[in-house]
C-alpha positions, -999 to 999 in steps of 0.1 A, spaced: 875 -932 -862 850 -921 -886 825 -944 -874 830 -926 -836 826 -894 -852 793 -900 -868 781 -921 -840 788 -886 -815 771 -864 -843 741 -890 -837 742 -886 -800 744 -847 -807 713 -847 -823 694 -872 -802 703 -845 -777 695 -814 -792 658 -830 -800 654 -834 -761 664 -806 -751 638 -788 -775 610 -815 -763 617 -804 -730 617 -765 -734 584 -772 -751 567 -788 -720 582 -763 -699 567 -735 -719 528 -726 -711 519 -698 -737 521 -668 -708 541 -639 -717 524 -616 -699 504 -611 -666 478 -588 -655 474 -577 -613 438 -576 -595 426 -569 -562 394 -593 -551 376 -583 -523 345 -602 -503 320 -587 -475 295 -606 -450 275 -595 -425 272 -621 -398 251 -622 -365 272 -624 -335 271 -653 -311 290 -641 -285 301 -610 -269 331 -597 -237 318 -575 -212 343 -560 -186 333 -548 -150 350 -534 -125 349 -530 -84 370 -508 -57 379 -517 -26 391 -488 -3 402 -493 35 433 -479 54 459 -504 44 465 -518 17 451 -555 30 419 -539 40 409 -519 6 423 -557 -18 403 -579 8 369 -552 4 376 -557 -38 380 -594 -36 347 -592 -19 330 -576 -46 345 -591 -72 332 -624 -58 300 -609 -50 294 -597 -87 303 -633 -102 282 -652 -78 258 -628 -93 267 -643 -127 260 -677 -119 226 -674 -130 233 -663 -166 258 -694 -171 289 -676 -164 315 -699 -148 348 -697 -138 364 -704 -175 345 -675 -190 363 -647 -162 394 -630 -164 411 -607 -145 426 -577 -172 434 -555 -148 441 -549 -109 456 -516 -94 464 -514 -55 474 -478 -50 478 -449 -17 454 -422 -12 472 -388 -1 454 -360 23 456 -322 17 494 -331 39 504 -351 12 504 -380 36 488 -419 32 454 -417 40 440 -447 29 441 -474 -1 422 -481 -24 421 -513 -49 407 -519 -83 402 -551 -101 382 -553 -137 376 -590 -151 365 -593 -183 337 -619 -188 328 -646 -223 291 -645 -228 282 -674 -246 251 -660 -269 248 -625 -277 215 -629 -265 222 -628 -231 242 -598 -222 214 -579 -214 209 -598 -184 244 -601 -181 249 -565 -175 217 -560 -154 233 -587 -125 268 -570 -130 251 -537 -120 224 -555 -91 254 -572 -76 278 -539 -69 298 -535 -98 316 -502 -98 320 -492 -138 306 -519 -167 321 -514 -197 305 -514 -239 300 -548 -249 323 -564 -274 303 -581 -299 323 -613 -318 318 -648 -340 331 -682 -327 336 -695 -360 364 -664 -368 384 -690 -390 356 -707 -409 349 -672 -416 381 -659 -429 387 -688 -454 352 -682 -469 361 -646 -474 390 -652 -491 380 -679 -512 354 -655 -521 377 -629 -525 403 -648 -551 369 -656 -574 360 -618 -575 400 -617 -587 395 -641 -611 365 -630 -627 376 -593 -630 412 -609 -642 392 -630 -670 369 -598 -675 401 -576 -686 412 -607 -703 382 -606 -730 385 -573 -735 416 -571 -745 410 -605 -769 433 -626 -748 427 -661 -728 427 -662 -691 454 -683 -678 462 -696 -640 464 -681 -612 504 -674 -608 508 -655 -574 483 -642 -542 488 -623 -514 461 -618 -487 462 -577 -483 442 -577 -453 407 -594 -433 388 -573 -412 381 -582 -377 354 -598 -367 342 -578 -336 321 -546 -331 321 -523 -297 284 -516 -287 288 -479 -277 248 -471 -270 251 -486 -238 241 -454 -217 211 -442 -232 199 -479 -242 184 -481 -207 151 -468 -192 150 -468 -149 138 -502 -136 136 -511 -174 159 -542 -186 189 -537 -200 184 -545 -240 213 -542 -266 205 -541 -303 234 -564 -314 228 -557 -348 255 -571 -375 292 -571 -379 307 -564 -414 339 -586 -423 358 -585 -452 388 -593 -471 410 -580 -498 435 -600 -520 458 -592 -549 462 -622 -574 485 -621 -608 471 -644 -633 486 -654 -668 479 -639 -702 476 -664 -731 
């Protein structure tokens, strides 16, 4: 019996010494924490853009003032053709069919309007773009929408970017407070900006007879995150 009892006081200890090896590894010197925002900025050149334009169809039914839109429509992206736009790069956004009423109050006629919005591959190009929308008949062309292709190659520079200018002010605060920088516990993206711009000079950019020419200029993207880092 009193050989079990120092044999369990033996095991007791091996035990205890584990357990305190363990708690060690487990323990990384961080007590406390300190919270920074990190933010990034780039101005990129866009490479694409989205133009809308729109036609109307009127006629005294209904079939005659759709058919007189379809006509258009199809008139202003054969138009298109010649600035690369194919089918894939049109979409339809938006198509109305609605009665006209007399003085009476009664249906005088119809009247249809369709707007597609059309992918220009190049920002380059929707001068011209605009310019055949306009030759060929189109009823209202609305500002350009200028974009990037590469939105996600984009988005994980900026925040890559933005978590170093986290963890240089973290190690900044750090130093001045005579404590070590540890890692990076916690990160949550706050927000990216987007990655278009709406031309709105559009009306005044143009001289009679003149081409159309669109100053694309820049688009300004950004990113904010809020990283915790350790203390040591």
């Amino acid at each position: 019996m009193a050989y079990l009892k120092k044999l369990l006081v033996a095991v007791l200890l091996v035990i205890s010494c584990c357990s305190g090896i363990m708690t060690a590894e487990a323990y990384n010197g961080a007590l406390e924490d300190v919270t920074v925002t990190g933010t990034a900025q780039l101005e990129v050149e866009p490479d694409m853009a989205f133009v809308t334009f729109s036609v109307t169809g009127q006629g005294q039914t209904a079939d005659a003032a759709a058919a007189e839109a379809a006509e258009k429509a199809a008139t202003v992206k054969r138009a298109l053709l010649g600035c690369g736009i194919v089918a894939e790069d049109l979409e339809n956004v938006s198509y109305v069919l609605r009665p006209l009423y007399d003085d009476k109050g009664r249906i005088g006629s119809y009247q249809a309007d369709n707007t597609v919005r059309v992918t220009v591959d190049g920002a380059a190009k929707v001068g011209a773009v605009i310019d055949r929308m306009a030759a060929a008949g189109a009823s209202r062309i609305g500002n350009p929408e200028f974009t990037v292709k590469n939105k996600e190659l984009l988005q994980r520079r900026l925040l890559s970017e933005a978590v170093a200018d986290a963890r240089a002010q973290a190690a900044m605060l750090a130093a001045a407070g005579g404590r070590n920088l540890g890692r990076m516990l916690s990160v949550q993206t706050h927000n990216t900006g987007a990655f278009g711009r709406v031309y709105r000079n559009m009306a005044t950019a143009k001289a009679d007879g003149a081409p159309t020419v669109i100053e694309t200029g820049t688009i300004s993207v950004s990113a904010s995150v809020e990283a915790v880092f350790a203390l040591e």
